[in-house]
N, C-alpha and C positions, 0 to 999 in steps of 0.2 A: 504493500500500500504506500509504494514512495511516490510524492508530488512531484513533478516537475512545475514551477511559476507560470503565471499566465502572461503572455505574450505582451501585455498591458492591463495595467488592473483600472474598473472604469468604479468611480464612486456613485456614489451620486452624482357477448359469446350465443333455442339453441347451441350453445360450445357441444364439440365431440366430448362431452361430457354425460351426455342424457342416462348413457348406460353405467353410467360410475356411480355405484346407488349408495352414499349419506354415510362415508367412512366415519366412524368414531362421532355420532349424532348422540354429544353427551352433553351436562347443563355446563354453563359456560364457567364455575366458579370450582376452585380449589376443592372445595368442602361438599360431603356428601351434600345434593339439593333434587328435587323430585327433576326429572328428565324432562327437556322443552318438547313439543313435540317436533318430528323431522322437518327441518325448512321447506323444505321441496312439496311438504304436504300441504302447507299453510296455504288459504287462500291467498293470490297473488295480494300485493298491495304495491303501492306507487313508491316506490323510494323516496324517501325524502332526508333529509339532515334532523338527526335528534340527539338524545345528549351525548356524552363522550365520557359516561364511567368505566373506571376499573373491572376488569372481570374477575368478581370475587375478593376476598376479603384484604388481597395484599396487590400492592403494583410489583410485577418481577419483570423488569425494566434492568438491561442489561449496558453499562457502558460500551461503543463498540470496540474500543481499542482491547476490553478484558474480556470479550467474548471468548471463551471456548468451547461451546456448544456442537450441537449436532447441524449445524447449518453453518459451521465453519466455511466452507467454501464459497457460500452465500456472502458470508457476510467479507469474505476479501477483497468480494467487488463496493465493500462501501460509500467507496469513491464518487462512487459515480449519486450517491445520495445528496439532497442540497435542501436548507433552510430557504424556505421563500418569502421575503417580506418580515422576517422575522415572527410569520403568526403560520406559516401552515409547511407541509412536506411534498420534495418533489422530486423526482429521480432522472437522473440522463437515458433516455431510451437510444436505441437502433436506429436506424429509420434508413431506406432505400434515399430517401431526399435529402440524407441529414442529420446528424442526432440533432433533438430536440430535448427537452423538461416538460417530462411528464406529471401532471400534477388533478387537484380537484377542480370543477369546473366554479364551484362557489366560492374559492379562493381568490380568486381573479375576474376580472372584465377583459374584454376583448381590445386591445388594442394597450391595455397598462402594463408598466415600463418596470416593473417588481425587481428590487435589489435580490440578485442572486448570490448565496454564500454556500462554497463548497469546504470543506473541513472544520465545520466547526464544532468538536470535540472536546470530552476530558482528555487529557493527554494526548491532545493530537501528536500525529506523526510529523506535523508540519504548519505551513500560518495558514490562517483562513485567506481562500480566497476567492475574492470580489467580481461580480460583474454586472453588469443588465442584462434585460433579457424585453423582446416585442412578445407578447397572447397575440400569437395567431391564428388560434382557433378556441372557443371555449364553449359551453353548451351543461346544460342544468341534468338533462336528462338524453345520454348518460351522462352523468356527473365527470365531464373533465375538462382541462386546458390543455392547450402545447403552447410552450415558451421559447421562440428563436433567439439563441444567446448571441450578444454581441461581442464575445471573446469565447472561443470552446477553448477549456484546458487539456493537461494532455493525460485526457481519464477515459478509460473506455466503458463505453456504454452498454447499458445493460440490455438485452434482449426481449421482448415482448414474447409470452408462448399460452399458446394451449393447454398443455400438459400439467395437470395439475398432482399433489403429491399427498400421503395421508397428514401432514405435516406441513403447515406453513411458516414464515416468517416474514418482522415488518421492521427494518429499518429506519427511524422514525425519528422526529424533532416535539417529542410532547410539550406542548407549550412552551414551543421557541427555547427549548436546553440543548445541551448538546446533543446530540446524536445517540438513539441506544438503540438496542434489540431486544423484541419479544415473538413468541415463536407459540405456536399452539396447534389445536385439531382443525383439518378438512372437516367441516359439516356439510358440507353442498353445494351444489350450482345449478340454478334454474330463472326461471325469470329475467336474466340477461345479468343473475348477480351471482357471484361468491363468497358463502358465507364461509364464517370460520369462528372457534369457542375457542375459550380458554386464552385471548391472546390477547393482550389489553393491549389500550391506548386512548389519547385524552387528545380533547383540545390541540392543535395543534401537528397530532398527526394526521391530519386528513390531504389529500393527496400523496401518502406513502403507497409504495408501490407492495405489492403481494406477492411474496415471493415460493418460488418452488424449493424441492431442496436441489435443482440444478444452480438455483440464484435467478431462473429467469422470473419475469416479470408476471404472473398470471390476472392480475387485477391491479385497478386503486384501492386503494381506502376512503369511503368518503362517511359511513355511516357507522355511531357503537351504540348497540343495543345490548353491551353486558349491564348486569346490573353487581351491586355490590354485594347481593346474596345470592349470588351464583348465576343464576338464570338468564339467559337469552344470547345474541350472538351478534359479533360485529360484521360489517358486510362491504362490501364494493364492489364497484363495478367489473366487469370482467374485459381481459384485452380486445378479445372479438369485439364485443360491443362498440367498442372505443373504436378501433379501424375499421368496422362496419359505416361508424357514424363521423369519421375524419377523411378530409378530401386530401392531407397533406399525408397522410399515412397510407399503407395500402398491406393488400392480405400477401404477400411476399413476405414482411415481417413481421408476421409473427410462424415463430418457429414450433414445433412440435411431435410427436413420438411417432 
């Protein structure tokens, strides 16, 4: 995870999923709690943004530089992770056009100019660094943006995929701190979302990207439905969705089994 400086620093899914039936569909909190019923069951409902508690009685919020986890390899791409505006999470994707920042669509307006910061860490490996970025594309439903930076550094970007895992993880900026990991259970994907239990996050990770245990990108984060006594499940949007619903994206990128 070594930085190379940026060239100038500027200041100021449908998914081939249907048949994957509701691995590890358990309540979302640490502590024995009665079982939610399977997402995929619920009738549909509209996505929308609701609150951002903890799943369960503790936050297990991991620093990323002390990671030693089971998504190590995930998380060696943390690079490519970025605090947006100081209030939400965004990740450097792939892209056939381009890497862009990938992020929530409620974080942003289309056409604003968000201070982008890349390493900003407990014990980084290195300084933060700074740049702008144009919303060139942004949209509520599915909940995302893309952000075209006006300096890319020299981080490689993460990959958008299909392929989801019993296990995910979220590389994340909980209310604008440094950078940590929380990692939890696949509950499902239907409705054009992916849910996932047991994996907190607040405030401020919304546009964290979802990761597989290859590290690719299989959603955002834009919605948490845990609650603090166990029950319920956070969710995002899924990448199909997203290059389904982007002119600047296209189905080439995203990769898959």
């Amino acid at each position: 995870m070594t930085h190379k400086p940026l060239g100038s620093v500027i200041t100021p899914w449908g998914l081939g999923l249907m048949g994957t039936a509701l691995l590890g569909i358990l309540a979302c909190g640490k502590d024995a709690v009665p079982e939610d019923p399977p997402v995929c069951e619920e009738s549909p409902r509209q996505a929308q943004v609701t609150g951002y508690l903890q799943c369960g009685a503790t936050l297990d919020f991991t620093p990323v530089n002390s990671y030693r986890g089971e998504f190590a390899d995930a998380v060696a791409q943390e690079d490519a992770v970025v605090l947006i505006g100081g209030s939400c999470t965004g990740t450097l994707i792939q892209a056939s056009a381009g890497p862009v920042v990938l992020t929530a669509g409620h974080c942003v307006n289309r056409g604003d100019r968000p201070l982008i910061v890349f390493n900003h860490e407990e014990s980084p490996d290195g300084p933060d660094l700074l740049t702008e970025g144009t919303v060139i594309e942004q949209a509520l439903e599915p909940d995302y943006a893309l952000i075209r930076l006006d300096v890319l550094p020299a981080i490689t970007p993460i990959p958008l995929t299909l392929e989801t895992s019993d296990r995910l993880a979220i590389i994340q900026h909980p209310r604008g701190r440094p950078k940590v990991v929380a990692e939890g259970r696949f509950a499902g994907a239907c409705n054009r979302l992916v849910y996932y239990s047991d994996l907190d996050t607040l405030v401020g990770s919304s546009g964290a990207g979802v990761l597989n245990r290859r590290g690719h990108l299989l959603g955002v984060h834009t919605d948490g439905d845990c609650q603090e006594n166990g029950r319920g499940t956070n969710r995002g949007w899924t990448s199909e969705v997203i290059v389904e619903a982007s002119e600047y994206l296209v189905r080439e990128d995203l990769v898959g089994p």
